[in-house]
N, CA, C and O atoms as a CHARMM CRD file, in Angstrom:
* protein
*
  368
    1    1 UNK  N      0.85900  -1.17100   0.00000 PROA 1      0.00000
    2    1 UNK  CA     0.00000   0.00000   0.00000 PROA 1      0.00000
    3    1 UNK  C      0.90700   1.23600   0.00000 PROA 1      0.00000
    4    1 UNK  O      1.72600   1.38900   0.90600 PROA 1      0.00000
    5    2 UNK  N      0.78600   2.06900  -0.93900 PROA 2      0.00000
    6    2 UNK  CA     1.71100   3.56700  -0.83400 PROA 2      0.00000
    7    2 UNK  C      0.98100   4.43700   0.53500 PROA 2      0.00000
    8    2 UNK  O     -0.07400   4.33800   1.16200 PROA 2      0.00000
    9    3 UNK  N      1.93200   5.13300   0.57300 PROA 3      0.00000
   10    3 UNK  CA     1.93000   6.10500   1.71400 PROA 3      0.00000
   11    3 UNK  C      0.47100   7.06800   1.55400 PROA 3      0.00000
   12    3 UNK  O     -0.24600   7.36700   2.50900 PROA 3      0.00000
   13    4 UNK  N      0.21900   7.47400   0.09400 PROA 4      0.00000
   14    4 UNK  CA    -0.59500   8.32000  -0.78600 PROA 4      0.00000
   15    4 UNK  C     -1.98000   7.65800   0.11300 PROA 4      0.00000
   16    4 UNK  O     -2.69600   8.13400   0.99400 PROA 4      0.00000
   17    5 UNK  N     -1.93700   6.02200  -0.75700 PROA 5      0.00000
   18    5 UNK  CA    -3.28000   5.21100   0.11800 PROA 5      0.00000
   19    5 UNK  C     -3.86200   4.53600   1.37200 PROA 5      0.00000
   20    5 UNK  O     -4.87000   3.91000   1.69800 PROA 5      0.00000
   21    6 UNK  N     -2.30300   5.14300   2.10000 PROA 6      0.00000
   22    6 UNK  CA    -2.09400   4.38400   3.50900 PROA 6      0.00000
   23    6 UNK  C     -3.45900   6.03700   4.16400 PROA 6      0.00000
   24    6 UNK  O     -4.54500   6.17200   4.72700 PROA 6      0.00000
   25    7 UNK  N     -2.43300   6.81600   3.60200 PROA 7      0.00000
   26    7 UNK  CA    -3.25200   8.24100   4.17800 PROA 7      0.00000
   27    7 UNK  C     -4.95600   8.20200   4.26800 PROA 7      0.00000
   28    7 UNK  O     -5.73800   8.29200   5.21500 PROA 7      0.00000
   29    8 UNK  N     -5.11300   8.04100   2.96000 PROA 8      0.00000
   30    8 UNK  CA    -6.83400   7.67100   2.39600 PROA 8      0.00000
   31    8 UNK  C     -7.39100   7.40400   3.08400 PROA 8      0.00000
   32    8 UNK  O     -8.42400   7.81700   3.61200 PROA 8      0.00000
   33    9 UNK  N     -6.29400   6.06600   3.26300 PROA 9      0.00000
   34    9 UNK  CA    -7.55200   4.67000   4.12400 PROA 9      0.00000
   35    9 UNK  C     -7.64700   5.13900   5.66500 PROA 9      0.00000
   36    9 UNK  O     -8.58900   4.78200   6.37300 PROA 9      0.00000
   37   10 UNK  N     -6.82200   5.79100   6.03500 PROA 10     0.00000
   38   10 UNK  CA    -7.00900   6.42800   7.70900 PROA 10     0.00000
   39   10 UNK  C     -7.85100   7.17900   7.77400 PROA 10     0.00000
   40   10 UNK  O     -8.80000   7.01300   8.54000 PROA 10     0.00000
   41   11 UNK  N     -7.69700   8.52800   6.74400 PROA 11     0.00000
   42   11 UNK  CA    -8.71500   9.46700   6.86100 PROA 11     0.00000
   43   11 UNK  C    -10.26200   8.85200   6.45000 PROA 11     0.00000
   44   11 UNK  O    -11.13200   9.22000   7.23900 PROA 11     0.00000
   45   12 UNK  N    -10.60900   8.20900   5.63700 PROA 12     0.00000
   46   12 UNK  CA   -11.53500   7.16300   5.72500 PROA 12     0.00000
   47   12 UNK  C    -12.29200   6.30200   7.21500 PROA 12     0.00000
   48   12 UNK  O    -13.40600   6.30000   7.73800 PROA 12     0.00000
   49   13 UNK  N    -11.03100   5.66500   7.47000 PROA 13     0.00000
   50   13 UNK  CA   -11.24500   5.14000   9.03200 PROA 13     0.00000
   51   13 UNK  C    -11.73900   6.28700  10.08100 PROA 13     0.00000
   52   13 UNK  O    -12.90900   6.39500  10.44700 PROA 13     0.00000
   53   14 UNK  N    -11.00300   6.86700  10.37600 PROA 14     0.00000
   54   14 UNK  CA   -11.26000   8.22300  11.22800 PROA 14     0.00000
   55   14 UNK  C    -12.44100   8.80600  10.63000 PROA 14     0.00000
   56   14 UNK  O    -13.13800   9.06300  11.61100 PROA 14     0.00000
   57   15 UNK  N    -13.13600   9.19900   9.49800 PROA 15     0.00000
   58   15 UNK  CA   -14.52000   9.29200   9.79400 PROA 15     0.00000
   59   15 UNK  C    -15.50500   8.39100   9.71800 PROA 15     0.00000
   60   15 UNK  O    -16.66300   8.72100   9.97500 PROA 15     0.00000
   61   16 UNK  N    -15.20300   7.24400   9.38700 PROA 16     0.00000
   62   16 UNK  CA   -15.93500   5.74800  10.17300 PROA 16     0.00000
   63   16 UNK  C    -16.40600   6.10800  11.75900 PROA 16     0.00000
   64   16 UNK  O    -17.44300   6.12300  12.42200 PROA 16     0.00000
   65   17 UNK  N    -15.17300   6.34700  11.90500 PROA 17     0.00000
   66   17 UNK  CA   -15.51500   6.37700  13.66600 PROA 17     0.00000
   67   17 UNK  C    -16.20000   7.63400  14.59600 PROA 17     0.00000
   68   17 UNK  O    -16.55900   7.70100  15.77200 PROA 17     0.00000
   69   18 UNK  N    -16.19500   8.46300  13.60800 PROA 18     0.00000
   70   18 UNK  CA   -17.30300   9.57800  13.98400 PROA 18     0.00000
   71   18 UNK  C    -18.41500   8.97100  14.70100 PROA 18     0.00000
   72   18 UNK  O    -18.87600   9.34000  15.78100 PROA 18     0.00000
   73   19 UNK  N    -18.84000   7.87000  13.87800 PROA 19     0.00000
   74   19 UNK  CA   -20.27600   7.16700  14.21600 PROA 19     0.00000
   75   19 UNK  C    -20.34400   7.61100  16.00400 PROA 19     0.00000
   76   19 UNK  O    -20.91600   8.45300  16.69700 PROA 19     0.00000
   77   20 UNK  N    -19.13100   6.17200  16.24700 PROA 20     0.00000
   78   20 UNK  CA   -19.23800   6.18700  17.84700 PROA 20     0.00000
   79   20 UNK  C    -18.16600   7.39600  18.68100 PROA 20     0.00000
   80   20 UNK  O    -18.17900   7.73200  19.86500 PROA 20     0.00000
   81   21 UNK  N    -17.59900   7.69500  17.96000 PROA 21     0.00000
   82   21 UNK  CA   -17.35500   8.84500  19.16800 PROA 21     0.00000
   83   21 UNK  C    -17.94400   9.57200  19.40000 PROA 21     0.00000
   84   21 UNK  O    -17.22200  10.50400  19.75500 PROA 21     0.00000
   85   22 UNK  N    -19.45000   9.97900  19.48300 PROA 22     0.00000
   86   22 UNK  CA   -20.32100  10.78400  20.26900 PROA 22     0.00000
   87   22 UNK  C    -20.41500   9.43500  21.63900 PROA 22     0.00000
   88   22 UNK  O    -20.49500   9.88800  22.78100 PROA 22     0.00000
   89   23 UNK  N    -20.40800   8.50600  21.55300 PROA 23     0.00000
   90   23 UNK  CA   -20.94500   7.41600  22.60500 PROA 23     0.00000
   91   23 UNK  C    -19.61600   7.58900  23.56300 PROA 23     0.00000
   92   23 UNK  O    -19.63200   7.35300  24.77100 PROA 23     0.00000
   93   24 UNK  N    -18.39900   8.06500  22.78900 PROA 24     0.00000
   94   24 UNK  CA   -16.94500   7.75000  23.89600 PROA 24     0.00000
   95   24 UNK  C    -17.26500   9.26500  24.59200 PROA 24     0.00000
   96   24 UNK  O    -17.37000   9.41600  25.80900 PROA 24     0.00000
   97   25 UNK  N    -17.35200   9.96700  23.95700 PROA 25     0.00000
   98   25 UNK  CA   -17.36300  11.68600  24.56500 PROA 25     0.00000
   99   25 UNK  C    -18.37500  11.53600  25.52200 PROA 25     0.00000
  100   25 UNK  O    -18.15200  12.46600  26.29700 PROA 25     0.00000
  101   26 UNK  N    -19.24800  10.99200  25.89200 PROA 26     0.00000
  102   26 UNK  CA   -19.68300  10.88000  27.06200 PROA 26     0.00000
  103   26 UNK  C    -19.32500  11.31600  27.97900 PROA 26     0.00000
  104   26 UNK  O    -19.43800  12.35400  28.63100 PROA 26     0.00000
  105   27 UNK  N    -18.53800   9.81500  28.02000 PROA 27     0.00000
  106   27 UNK  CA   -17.80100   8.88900  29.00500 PROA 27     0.00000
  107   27 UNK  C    -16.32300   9.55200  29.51000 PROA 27     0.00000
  108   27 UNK  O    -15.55600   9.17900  30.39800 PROA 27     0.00000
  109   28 UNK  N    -16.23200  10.94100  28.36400 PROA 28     0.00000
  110   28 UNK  CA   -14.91800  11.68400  28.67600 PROA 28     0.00000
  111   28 UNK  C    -13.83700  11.09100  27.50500 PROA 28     0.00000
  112   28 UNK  O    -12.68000  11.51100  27.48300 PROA 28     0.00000
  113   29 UNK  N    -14.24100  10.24600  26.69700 PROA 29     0.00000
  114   29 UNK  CA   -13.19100   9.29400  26.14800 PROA 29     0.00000
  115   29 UNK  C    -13.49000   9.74800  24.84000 PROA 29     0.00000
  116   29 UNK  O    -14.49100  10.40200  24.54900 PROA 29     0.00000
  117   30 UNK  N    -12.23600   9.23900  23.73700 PROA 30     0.00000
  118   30 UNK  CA   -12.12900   9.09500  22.66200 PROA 30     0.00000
  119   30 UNK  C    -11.17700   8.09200  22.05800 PROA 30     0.00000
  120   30 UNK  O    -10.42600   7.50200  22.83500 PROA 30     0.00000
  121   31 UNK  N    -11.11700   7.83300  20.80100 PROA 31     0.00000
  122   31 UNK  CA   -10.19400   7.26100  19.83400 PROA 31     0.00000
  123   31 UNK  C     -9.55400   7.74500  18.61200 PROA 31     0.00000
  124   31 UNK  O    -10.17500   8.43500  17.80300 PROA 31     0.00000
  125   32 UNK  N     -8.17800   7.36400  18.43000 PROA 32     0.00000
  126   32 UNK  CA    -7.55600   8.00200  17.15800 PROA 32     0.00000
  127   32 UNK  C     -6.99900   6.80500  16.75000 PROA 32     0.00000
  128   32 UNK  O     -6.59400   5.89500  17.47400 PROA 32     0.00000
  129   33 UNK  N     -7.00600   6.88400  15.16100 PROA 33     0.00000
  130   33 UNK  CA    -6.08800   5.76600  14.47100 PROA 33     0.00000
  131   33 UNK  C     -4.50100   6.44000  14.27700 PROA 33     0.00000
  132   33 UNK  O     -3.98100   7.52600  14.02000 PROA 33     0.00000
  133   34 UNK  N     -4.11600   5.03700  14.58100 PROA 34     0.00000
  134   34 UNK  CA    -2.50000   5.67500  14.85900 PROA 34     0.00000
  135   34 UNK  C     -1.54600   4.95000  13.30600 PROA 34     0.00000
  136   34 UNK  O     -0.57300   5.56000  12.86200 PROA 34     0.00000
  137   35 UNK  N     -1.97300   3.79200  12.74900 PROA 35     0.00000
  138   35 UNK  CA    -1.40000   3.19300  11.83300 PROA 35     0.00000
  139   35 UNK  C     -2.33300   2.57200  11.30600 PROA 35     0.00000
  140   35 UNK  O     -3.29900   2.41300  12.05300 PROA 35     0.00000
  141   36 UNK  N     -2.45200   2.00900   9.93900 PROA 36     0.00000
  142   36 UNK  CA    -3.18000   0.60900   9.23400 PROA 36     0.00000
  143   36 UNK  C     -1.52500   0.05400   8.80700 PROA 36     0.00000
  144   36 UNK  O     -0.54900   0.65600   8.36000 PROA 36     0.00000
  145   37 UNK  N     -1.67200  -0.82500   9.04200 PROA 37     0.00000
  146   37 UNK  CA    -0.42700  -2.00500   8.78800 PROA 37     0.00000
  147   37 UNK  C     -0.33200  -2.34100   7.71700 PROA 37     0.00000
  148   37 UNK  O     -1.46900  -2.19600   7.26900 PROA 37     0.00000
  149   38 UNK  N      0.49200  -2.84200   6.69000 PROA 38     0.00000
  150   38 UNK  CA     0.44600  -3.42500   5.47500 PROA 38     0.00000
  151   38 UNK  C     -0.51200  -4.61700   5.55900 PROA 38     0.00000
  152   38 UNK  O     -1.27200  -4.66600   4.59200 PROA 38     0.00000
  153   39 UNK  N     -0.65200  -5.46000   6.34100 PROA 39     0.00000
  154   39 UNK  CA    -1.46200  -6.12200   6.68900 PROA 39     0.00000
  155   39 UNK  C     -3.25100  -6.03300   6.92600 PROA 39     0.00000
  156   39 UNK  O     -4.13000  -6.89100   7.01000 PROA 39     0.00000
  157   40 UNK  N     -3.24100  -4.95700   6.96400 PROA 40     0.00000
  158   40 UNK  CA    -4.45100  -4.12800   6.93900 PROA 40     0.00000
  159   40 UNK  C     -5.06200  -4.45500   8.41500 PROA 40     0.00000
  160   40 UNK  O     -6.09200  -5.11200   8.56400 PROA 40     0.00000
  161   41 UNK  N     -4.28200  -3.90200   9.50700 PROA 41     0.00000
  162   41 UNK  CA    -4.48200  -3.86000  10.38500 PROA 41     0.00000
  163   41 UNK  C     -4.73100  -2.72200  11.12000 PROA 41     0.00000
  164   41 UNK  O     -3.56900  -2.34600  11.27100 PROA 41     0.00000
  165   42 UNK  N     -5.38300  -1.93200  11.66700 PROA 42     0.00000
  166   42 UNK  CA    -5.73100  -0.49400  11.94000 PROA 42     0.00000
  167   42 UNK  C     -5.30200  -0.57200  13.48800 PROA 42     0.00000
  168   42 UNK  O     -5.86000  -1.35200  14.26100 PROA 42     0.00000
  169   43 UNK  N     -4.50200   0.10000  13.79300 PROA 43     0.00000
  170   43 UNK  CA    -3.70200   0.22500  15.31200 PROA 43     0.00000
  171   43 UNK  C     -4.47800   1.86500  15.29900 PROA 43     0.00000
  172   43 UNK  O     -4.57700   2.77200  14.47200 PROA 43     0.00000
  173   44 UNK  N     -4.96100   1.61700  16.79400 PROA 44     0.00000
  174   44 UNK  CA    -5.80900   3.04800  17.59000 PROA 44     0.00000
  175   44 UNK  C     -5.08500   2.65900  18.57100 PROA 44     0.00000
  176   44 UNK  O     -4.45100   1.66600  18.92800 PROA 44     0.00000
  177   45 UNK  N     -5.52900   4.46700  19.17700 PROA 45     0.00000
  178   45 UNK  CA    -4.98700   4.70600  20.06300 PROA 45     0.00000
  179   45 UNK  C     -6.32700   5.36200  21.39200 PROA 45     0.00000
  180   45 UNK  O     -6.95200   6.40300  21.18700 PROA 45     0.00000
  181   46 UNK  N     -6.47100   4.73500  22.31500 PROA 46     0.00000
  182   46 UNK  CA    -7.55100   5.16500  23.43500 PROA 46     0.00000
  183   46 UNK  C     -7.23700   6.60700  23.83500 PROA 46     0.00000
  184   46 UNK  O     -6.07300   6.94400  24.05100 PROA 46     0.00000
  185   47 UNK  N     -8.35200   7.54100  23.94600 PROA 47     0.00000
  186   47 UNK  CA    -8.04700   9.04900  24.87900 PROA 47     0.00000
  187   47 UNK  C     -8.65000   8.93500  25.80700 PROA 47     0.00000
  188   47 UNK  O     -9.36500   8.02700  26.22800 PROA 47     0.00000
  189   48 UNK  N     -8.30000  10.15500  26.27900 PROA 48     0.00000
  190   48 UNK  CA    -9.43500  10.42700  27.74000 PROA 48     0.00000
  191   48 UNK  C     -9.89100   8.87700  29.07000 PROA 48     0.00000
  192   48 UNK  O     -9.32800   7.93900  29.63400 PROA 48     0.00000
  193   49 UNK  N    -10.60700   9.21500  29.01500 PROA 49     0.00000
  194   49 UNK  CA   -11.26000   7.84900  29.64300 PROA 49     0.00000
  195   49 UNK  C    -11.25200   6.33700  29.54000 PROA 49     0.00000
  196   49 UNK  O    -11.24900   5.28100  30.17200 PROA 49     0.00000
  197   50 UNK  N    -11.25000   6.94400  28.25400 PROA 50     0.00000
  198   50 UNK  CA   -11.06800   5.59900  27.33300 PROA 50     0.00000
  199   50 UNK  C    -10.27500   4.26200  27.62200 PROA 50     0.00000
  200   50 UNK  O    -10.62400   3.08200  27.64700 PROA 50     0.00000
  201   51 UNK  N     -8.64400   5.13500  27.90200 PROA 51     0.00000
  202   51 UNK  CA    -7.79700   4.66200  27.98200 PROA 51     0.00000
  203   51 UNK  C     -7.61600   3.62600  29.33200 PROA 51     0.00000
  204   51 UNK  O     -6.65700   2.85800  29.41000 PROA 51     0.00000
  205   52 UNK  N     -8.38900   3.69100  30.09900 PROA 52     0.00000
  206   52 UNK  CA    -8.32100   3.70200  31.68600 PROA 52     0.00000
  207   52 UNK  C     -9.87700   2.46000  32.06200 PROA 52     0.00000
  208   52 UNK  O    -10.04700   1.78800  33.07900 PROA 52     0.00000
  209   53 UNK  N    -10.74600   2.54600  30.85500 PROA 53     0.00000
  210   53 UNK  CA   -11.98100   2.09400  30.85200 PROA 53     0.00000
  211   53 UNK  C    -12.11900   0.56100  30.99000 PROA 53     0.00000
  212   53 UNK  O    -11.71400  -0.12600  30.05200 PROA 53     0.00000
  213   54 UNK  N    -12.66400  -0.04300  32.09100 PROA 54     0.00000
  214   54 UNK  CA   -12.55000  -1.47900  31.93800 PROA 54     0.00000
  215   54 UNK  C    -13.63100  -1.98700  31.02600 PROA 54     0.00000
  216   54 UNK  O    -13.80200  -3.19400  30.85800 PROA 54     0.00000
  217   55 UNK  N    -14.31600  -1.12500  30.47400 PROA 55     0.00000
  218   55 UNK  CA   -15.07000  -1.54400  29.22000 PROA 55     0.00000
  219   55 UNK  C    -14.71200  -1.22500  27.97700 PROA 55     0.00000
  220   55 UNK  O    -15.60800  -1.37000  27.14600 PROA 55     0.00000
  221   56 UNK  N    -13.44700  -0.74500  27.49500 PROA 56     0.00000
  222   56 UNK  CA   -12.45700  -1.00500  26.06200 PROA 56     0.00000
  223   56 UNK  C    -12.71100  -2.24500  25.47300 PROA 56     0.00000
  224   56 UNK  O    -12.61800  -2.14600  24.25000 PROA 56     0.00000
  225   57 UNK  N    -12.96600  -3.26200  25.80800 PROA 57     0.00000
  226   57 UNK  CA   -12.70300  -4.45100  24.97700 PROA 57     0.00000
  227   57 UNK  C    -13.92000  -4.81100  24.68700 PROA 57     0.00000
  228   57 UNK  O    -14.10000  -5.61300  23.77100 PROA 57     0.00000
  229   58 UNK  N    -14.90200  -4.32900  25.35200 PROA 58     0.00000
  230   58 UNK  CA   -16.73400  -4.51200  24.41500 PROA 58     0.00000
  231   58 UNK  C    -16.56100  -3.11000  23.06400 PROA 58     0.00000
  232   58 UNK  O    -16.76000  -3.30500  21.86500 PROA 58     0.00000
  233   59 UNK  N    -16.20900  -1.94500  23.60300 PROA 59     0.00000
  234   59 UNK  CA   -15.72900  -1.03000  22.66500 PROA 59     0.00000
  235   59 UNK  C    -15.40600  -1.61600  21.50000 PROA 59     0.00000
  236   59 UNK  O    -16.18800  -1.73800  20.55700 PROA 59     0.00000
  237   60 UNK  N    -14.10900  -2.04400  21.52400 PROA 60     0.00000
  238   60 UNK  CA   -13.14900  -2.46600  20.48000 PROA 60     0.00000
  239   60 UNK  C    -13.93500  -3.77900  19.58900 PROA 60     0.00000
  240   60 UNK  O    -13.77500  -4.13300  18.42100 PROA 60     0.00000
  241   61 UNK  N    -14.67500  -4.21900  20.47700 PROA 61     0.00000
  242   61 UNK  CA   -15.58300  -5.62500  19.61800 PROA 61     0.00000
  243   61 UNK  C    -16.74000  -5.11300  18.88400 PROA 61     0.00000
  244   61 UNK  O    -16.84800  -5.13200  17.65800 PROA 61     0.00000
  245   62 UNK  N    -17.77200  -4.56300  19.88200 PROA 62     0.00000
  246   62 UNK  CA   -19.02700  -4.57300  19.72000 PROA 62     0.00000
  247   62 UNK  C    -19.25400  -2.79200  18.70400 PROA 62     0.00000
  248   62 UNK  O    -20.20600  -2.63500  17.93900 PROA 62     0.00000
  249   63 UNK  N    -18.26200  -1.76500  18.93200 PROA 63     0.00000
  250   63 UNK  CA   -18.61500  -0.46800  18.88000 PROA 63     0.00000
  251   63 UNK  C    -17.20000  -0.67100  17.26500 PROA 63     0.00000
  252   63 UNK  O    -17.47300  -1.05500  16.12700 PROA 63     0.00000
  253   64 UNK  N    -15.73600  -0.22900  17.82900 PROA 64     0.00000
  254   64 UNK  CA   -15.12100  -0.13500  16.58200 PROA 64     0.00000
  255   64 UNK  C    -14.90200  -1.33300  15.28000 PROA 64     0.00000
  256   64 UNK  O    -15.13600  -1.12000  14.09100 PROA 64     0.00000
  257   65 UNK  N    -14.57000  -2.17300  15.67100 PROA 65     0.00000
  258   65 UNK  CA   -14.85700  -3.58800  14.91800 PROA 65     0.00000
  259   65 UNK  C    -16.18900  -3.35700  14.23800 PROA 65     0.00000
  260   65 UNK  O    -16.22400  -2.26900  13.66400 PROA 65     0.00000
  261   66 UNK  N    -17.05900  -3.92400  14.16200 PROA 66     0.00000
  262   66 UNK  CA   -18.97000  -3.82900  13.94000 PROA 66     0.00000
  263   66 UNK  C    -18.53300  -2.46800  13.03800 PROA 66     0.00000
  264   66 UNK  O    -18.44600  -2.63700  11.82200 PROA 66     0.00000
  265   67 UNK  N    -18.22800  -0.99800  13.64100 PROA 67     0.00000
  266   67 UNK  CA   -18.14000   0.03900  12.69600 PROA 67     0.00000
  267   67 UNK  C    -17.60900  -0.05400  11.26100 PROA 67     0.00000
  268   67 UNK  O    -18.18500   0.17000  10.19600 PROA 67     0.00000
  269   68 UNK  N    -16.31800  -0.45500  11.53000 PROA 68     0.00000
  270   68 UNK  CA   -15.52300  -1.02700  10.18300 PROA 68     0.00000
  271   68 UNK  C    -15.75900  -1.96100   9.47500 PROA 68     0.00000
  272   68 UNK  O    -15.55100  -1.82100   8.26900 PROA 68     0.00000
  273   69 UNK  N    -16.26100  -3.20300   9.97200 PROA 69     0.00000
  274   69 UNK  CA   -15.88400  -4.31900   9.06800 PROA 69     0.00000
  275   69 UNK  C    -16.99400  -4.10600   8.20600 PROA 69     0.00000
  276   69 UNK  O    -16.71500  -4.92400   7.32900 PROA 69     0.00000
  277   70 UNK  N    -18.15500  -3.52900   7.81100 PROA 70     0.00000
  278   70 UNK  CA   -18.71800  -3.33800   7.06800 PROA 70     0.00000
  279   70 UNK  C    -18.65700  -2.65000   5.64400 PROA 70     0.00000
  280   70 UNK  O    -19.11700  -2.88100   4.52600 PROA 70     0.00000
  281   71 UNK  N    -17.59800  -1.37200   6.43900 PROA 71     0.00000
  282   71 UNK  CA   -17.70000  -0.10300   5.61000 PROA 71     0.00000
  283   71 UNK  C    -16.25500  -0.85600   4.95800 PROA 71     0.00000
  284   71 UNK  O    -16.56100  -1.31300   3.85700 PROA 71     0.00000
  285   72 UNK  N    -15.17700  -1.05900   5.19100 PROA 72     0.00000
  286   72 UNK  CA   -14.07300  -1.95300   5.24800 PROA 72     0.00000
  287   72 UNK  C    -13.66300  -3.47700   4.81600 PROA 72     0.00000
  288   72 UNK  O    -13.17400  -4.24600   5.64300 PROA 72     0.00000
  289   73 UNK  N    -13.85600  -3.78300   3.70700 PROA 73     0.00000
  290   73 UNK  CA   -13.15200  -5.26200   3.57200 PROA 73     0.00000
  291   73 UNK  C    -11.90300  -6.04600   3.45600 PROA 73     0.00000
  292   73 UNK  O    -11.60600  -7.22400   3.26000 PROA 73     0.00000
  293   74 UNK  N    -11.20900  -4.78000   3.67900 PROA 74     0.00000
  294   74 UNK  CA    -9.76300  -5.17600   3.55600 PROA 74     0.00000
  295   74 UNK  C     -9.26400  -5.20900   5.02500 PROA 74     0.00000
  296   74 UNK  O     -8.37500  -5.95600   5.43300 PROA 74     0.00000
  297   75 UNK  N    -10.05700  -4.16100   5.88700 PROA 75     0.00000
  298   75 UNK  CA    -9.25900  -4.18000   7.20500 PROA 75     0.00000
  299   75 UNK  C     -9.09900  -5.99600   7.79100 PROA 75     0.00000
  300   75 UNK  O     -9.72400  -6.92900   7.28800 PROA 75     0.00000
  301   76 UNK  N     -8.44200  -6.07300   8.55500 PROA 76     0.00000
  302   76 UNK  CA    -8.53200  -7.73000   8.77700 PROA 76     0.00000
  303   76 UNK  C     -8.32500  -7.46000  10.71500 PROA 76     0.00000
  304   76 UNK  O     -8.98000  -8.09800  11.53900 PROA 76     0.00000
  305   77 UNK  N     -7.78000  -6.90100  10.90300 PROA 77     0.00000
  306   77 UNK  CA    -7.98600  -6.33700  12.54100 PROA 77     0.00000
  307   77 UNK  C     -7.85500  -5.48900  13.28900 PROA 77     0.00000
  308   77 UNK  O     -7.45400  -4.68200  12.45100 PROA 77     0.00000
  309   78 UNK  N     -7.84400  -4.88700  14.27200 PROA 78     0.00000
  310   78 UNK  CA    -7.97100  -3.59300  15.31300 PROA 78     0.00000
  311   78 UNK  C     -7.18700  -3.73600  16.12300 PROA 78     0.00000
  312   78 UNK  O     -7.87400  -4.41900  16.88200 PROA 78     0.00000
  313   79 UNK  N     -5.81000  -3.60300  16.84900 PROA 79     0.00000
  314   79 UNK  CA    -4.79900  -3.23800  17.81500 PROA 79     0.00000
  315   79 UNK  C     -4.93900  -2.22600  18.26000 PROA 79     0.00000
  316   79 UNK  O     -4.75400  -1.28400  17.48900 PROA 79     0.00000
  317   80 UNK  N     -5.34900  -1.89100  19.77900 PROA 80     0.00000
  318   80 UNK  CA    -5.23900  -1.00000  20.63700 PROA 80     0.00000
  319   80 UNK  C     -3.59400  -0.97000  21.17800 PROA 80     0.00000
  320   80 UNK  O     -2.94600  -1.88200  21.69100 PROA 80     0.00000
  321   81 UNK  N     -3.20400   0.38400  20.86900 PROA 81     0.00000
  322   81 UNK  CA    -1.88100   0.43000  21.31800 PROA 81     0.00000
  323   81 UNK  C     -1.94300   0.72900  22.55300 PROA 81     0.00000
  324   81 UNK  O     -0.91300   0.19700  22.96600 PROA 81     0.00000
  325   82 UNK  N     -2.29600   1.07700  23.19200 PROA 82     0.00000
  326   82 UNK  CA    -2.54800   1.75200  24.78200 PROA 82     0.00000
  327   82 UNK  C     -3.90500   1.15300  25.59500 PROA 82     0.00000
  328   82 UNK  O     -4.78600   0.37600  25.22900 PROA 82     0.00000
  329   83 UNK  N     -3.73600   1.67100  26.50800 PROA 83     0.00000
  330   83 UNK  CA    -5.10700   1.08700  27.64200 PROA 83     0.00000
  331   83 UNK  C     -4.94000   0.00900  28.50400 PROA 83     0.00000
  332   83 UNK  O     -4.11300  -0.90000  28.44100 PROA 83     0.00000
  333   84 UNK  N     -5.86700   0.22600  29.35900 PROA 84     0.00000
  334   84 UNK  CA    -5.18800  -1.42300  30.40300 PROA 84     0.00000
  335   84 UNK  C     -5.43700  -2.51300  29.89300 PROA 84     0.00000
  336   84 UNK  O     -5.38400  -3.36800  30.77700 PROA 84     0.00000
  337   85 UNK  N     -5.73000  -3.02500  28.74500 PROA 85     0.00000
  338   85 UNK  CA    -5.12500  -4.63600  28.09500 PROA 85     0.00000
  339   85 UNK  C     -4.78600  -4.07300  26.65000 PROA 85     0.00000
  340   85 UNK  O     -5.22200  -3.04100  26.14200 PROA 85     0.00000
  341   86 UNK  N     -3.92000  -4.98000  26.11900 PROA 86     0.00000
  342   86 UNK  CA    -3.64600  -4.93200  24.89500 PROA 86     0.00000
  343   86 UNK  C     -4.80100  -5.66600  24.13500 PROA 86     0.00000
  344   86 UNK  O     -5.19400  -6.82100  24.30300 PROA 86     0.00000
  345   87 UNK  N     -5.09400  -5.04400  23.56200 PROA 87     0.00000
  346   87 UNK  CA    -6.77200  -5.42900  23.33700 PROA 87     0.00000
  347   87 UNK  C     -6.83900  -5.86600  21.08600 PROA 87     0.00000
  348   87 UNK  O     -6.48200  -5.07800  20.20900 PROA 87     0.00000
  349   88 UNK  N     -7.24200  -6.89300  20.93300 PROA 88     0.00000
  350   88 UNK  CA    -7.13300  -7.01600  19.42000 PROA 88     0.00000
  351   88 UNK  C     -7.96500  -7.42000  19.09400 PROA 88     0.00000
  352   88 UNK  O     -8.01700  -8.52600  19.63200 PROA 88     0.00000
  353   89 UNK  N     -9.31800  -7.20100  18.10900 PROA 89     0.00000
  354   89 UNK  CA   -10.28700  -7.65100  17.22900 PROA 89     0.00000
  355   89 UNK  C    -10.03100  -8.00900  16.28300 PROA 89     0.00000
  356   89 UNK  O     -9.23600  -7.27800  15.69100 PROA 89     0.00000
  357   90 UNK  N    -10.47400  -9.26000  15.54100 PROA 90     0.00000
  358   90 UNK  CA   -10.73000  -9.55200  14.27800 PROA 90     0.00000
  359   90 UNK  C    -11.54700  -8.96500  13.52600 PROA 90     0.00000
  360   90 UNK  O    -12.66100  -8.93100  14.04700 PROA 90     0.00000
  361   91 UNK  N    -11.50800  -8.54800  12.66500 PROA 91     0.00000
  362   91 UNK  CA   -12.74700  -7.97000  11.79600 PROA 91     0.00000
  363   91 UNK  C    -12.99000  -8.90100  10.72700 PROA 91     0.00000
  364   91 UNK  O    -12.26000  -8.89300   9.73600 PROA 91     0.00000
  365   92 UNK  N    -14.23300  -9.93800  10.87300 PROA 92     0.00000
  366   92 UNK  CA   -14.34800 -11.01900  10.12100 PROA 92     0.00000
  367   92 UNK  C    -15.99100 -10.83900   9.49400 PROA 92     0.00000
  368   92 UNK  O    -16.45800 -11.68700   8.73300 PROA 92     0.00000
């Protein structure tokens, strides 16, 4: 993937996730994509609350996963770089 389409596909991702970040801003929290992998792996990064939240890993399943894999057929999974577990979805 060039750098040109690495860009795309983030800025793409990042307004995917508009959806649910009204649901994290709540809670004080947010998310940013930090990389898609050659692999087509999308590494985020937890804010605010987020980061600290012992409910990240229904997040990351039920809220960002579910968001993407629809809009997304290439992504193949979700790596949380930060937060209290290292947290990874499949997007199947």
């Amino acid at each position: 993937m060039s750098d040109q389409d690495k860009t795309a596909l983030i800025n793409k991702v990042e307004s995917a996730l508009d959806e649910i970040r009204p649901h994290l801003k709540v809670d004080g929290g947010n998310v940013e994509v930090v990389d898609i992998t050659d692999n087509f792996e999308v590494k985020i990064k937890w804010l605010g609350n987020c980061e600290v939240c012992s409910m990240s890993e229904m997040t990351m399943k039920a809220g960002i996963a579910e968001t993407l894999k629809g809009k997304f057929p290439q992504i193949k999974g979700i790596i949380a770089v930060n937060g209290l577990n290292a947290i990874e979805a499949d997007v199947k």
